[in-house]
C-alpha positions as CSV (number, residue, x, y, z in Angstrom):
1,X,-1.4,-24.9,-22.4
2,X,-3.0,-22.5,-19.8
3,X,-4.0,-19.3,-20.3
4,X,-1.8,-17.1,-17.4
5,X,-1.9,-13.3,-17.0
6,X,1.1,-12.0,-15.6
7,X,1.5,-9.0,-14.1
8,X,4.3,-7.2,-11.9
9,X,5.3,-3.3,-10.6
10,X,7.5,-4.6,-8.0
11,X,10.3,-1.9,-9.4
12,X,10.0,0.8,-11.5
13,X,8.7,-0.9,-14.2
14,X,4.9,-1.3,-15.2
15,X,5.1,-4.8,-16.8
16,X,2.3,-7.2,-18.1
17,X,2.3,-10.3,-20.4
18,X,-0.1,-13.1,-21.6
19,X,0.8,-16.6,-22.2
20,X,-0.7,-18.0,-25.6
21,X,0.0,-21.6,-26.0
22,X,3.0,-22.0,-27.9
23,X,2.5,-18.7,-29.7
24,X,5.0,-15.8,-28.0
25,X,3.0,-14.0,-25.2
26,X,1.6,-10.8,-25.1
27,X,3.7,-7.9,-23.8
28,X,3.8,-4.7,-22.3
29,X,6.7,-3.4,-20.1
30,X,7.3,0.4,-20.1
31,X,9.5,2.6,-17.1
32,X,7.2,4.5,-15.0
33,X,7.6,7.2,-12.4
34,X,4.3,6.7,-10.6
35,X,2.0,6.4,-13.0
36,X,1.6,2.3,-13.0
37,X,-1.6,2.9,-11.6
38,X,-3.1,4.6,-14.9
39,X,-1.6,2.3,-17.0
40,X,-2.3,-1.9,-15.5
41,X,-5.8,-1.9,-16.4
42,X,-5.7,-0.6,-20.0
43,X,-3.0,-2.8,-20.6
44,X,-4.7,-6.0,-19.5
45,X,-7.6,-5.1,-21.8
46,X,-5.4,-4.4,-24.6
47,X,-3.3,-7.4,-24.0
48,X,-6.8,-9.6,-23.7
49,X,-8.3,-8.2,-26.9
50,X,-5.6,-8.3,-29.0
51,X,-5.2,-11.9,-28.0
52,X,-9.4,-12.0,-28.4
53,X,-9.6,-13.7,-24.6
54,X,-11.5,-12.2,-22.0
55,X,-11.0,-12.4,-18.1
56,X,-13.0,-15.2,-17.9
57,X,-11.0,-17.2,-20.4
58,X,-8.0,-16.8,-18.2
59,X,-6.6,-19.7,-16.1
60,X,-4.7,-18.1,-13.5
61,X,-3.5,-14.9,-12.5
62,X,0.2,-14.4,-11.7
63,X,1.4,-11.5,-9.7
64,X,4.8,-10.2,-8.5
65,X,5.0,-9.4,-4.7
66,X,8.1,-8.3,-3.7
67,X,10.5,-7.7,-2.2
68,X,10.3,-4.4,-4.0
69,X,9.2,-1.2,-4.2
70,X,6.6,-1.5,-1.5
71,X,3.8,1.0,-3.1
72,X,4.5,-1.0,-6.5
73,X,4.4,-4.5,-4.7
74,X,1.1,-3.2,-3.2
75,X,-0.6,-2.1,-6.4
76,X,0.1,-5.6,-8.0
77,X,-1.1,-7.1,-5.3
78,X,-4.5,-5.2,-5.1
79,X,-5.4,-5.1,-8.8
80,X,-5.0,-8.5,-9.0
81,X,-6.6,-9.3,-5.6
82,X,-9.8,-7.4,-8.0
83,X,-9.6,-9.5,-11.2
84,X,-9.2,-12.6,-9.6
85,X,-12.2,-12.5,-6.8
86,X,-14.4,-10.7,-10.1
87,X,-13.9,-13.5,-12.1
88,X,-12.9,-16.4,-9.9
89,X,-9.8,-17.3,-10.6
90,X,-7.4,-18.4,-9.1
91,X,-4.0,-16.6,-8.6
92,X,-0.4,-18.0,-8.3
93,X,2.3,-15.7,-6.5
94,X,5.9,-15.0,-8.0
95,X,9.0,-13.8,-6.2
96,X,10.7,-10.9,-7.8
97,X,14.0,-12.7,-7.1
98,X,13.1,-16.1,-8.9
99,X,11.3,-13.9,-11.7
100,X,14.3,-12.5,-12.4
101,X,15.9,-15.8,-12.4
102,X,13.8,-17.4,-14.7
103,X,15.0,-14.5,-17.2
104,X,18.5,-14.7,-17.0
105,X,18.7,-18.0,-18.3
106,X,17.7,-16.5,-21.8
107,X,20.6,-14.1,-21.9
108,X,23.8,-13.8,-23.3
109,X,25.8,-13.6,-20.0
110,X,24.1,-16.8,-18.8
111,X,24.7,-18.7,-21.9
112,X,28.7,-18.1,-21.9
113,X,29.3,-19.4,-18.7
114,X,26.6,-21.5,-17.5
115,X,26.8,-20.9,-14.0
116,X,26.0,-24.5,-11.4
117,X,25.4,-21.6,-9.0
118,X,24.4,-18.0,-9.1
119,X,22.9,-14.5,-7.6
120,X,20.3,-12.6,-8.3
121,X,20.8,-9.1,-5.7
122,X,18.6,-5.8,-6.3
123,X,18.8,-3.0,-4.7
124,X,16.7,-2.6,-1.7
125,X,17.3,1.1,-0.9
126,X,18.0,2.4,2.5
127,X,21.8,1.0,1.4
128,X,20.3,-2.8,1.3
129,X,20.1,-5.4,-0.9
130,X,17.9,-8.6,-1.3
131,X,19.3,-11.2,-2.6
132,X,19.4,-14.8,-3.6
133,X,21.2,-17.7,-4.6
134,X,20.0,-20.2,-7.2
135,X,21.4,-23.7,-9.2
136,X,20.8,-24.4,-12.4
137,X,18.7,-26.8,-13.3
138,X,18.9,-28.8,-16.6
139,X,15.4,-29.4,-17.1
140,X,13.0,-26.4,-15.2
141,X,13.8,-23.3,-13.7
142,X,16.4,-22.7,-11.6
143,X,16.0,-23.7,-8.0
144,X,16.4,-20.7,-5.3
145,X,19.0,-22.0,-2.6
146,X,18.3,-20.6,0.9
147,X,16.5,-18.2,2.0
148,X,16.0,-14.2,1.0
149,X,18.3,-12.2,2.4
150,X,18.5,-8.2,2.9
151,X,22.1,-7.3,4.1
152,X,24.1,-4.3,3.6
153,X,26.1,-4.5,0.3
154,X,29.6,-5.6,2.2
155,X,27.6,-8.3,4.1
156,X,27.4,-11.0,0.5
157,X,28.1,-14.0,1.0
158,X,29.4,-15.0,-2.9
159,X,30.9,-18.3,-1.5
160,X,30.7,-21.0,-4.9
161,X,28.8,-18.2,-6.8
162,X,30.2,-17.5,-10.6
163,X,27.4,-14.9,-11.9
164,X,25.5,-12.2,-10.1
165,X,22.6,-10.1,-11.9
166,X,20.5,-7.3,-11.1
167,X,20.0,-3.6,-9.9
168,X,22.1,-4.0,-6.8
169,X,25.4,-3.9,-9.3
170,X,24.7,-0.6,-10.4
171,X,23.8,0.6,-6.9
172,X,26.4,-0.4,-4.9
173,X,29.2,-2.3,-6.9
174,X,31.6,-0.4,-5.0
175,X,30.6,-1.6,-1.7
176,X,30.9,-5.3,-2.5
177,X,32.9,-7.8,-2.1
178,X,36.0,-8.4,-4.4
179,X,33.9,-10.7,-7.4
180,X,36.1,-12.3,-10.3
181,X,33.1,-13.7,-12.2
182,X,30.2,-12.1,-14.4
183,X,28.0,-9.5,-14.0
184,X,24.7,-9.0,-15.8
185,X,23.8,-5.4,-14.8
186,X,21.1,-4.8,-17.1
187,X,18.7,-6.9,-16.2
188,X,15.6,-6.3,-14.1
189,X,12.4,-7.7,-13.3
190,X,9.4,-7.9,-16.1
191,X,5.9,-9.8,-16.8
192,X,7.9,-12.4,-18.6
193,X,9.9,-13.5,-15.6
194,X,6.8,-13.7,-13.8
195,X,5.0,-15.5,-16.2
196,X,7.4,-18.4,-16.4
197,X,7.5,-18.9,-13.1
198,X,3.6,-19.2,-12.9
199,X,3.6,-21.7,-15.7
200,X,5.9,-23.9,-13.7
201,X,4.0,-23.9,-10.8
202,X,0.7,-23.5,-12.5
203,X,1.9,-27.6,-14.0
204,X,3.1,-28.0,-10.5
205,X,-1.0,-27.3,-9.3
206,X,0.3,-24.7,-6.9
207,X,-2.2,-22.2,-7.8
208,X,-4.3,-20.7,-5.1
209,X,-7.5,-18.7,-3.6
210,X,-7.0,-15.2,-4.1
211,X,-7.8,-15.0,-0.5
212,X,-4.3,-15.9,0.3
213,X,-2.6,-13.3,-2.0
214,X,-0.6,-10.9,0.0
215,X,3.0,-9.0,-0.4
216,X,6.3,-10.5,0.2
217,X,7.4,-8.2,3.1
218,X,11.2,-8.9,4.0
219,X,11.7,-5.6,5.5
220,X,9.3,-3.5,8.1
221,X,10.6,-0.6,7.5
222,X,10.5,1.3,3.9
223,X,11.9,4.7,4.3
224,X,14.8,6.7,6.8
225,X,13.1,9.1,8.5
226,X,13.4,12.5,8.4
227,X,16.1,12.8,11.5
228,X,17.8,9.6,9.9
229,X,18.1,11.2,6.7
230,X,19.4,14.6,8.2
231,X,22.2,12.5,10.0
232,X,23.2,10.9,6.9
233,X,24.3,14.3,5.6
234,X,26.3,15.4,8.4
């Protein structure tokens, strides 16, 4: 089994985990304000030593990029961008969207129904969400169908969709379309989503140079600005 570090602070969350053979991983995955930056380093060394690996016995590093809180997504990116090129390793890159999906197979929502076809949909701020659809699989993750959107909340498409999960729920439930099947609103993206997803395509040999690591960018544009804002509160 390969040693993968996993690491994402795509959302408000500062999230890492190790994978240790068939032993549970390492984990750390606390809510942050802003301080993510202070935290990512100490926990990789705590995570490594408690685990008594080093850097250098890794296999791969994993990495969130996005879409998400672009300063977050950024920080990922750049710290492991630094462990990767000091101890040459190779990285593998992990959607927030499909991270999230590989977690919601574990939970209870998922196990009632066992949805053929679901959503993942977080909230993208500036009254925007990604989203996703995704099939089960019975044998691997689930597969993402299409492409990434980011619509405004009334925009959905839930055609053939009997689950949706994620941050978006909370944010704009309201403003969706009428939706007769479950909702998981509690979950949201950690190291352990990331981390399976990395195992998968770690087997699959889709690792890669760190030289090709960069953010998932499906919007330009991060923030209103400030005569945008002031028209939204006339």
């Amino acid at each position: 089994m390969a040693n993968i570090l996993a690491i994402d602070t795509s959302s408000a969350w500062c999230s890492v985990a190790l994978s240790l053979g068939d032993k549970a991983p390492e984990f750390r995955h606390e809510a942050v304000s802003a301080g993510a930056s202070q935290l990512l380093l100490p926990w990789v060394e705590s995570l490594l030593a408690n685990a008594k690996l080093s850097l250098k016995d890794l296999d791969a590093i994993a990495v969130g990029i996005g879409p998400g809180a672009f300063t977050g997504v950024r920080l990922g990116v750049a710290v492991v961008q630094g462990l990767a090129i000091s101890n040459n390793l190779p990285v593998i890159s992990v959607c927030s969207l499909d991270a999230i999906a590989a977690q919601i197979t574990s939970t209870d929502t998922y196990k009632k129904t066992k949805p053929q076809r679901f959503m993942i949909a977080i909230d993208a701020r500036m009254e925007e969400i990604y989203w996703a659809n995704y099939e089960s699989q019975a044998t691997q993750l689930s597969k993402r169908v299409g492409d990434i959107h980011l619509t405004k909340p009334e925009e959905l498409n839930l055609d053939g969709v009997q689950l949706i999960a994620g941050s978006a729920l909370n944010a704009y439930s309201s403003r969706m379309p009428i939706f007769d099947g479950l909702k998981d609103v509690e979950i949201s993206i950690s190291a352990l989503g990331v981390l399976e997803c990395a195992k998968q395509s770690f087997k699959e040999g889709l690792q890669e140079g760190v030289r090709l690591l960069e953010p998932m960018y499906v919007r330009n544009k991060v923030a209103f600005t400030t005569a945008e804002r002031e028209g939204r509160m006339r």
